[in-house]
N, C-alpha and C positions, 0 to 999 in steps of 0.2 A: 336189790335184795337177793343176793345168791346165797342160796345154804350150803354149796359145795365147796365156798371158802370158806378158809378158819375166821372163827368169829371173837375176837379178843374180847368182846366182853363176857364172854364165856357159854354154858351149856344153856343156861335160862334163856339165852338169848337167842342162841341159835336154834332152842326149841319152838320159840315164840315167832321168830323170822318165819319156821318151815308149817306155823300154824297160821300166818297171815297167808302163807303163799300158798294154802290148797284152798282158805277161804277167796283166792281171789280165783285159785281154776275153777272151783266150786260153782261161785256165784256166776261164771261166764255161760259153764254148763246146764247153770240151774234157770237161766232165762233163757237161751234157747232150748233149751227142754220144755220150759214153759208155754214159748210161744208156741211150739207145734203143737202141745195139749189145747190150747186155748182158741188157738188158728181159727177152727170150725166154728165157734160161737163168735168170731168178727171180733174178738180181743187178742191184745199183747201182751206180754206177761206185766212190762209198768201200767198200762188197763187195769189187767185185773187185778196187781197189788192193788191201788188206788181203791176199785170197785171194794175189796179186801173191808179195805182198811176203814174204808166210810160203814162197808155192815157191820163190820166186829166193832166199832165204837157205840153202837147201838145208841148215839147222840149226833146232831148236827155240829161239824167240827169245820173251822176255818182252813186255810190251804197249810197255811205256816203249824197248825194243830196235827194233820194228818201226814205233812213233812217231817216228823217229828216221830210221831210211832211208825212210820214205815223205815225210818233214818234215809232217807231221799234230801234233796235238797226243795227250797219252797218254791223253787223257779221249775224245778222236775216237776215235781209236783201239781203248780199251776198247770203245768203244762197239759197232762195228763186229763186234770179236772174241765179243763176246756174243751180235749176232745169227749170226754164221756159226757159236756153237756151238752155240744152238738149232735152228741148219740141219743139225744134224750133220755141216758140212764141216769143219771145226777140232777138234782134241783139247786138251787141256789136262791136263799133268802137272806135278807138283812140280818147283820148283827148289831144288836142295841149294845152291844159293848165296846165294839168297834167298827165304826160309819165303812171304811174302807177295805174291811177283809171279811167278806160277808160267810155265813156258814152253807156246806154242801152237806143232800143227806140224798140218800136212794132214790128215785124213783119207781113204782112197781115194775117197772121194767128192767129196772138196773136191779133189783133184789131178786126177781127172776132169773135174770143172765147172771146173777155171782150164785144164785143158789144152782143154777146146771154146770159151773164150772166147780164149785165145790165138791157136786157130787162126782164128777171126772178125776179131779183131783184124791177124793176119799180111797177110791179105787185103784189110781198110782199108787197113794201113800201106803195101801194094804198089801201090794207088790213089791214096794220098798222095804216094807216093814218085814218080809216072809226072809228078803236079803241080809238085816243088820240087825244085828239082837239089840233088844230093847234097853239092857244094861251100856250097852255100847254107845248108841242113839242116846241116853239123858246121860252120858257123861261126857260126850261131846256137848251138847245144849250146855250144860253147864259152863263147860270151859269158853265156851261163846258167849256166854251170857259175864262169865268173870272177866273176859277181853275186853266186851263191850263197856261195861263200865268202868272198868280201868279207864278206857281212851275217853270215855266223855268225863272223867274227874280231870283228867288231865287236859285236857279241851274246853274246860270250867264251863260245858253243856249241864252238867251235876253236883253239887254241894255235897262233901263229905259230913255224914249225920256224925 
């Protein structure tokens, strides 16, 4: 995906090409940015997505469930949930709904350590925030949020209502 060449299916396209290609410097950026935020509390930045993602579900969620709002894959995922359960920050109980994919939820240690990395992270974000105007910021989210479901209609992750 070069946006420097001519794009014959035209401007939509090569606008959309040159909005996948800063989401991907973005997101290289945006994990190691993360790990050295994080470094000092003994997490990675897929840690503490994970850690993330198990608090804000504010319910005990399977790997394949939390694979899923993080958009990770369920083997990333596991992977992750395995080291945060040899951290002791994750719990792991049975799921009566499914024998084999049992549900992960906080332990107070692990809702500890995502609540000091939050509060790190609140502090970035208010740094961030002083950089890119707030109009700017929710009309990109949006455009990301329209990408995103575009690709999972078309990836049949999502049912058009």
């Amino acid at each position: 995906m070069n946006s420097r060449q001519p794009n014959p299916a035209g401007t939509g396209a090569t606008t959309i090409t040159n909005l996948a290609l800063a989401v991907f410097r973005l997101n290289g950026v945006l994990l190691n940015w993360g790990d050295r935020l994080v470094a000092p509390l003994g997490l990675t930045s897929a840690r503490w997505q994970m850690l993330g993602a198990v608090a804000l579900a504010g319910v005990p969620l399977t790997a394949p469930q939390l694979s899923e709002a993080m958009g990770v894959t369920r083997q990333g995922a596991q992977k992750q949930l395995n080291l945060l359960l040899e951290q002791g920050l994750v719990d792991v109980s049975p799921n009566p709904g499914h024998r084999r994919s049992p549900l992960y939820a906080l332990t107070p240690q692990g809702l500890a350590l995502y609540r000091k990395a939050d509060a790190i992270w609140n502090a970035q974000a208010s740094q961030l925030a002083a950089l890119i105007p707030a109009s700017q910021a929710s009309a990109a989210a949006r455009a990301l949020e329209s990408m995103l479901q575009a690709l999972q209609v078309a990836n049949g992750s999502v049912e058009v209502e």
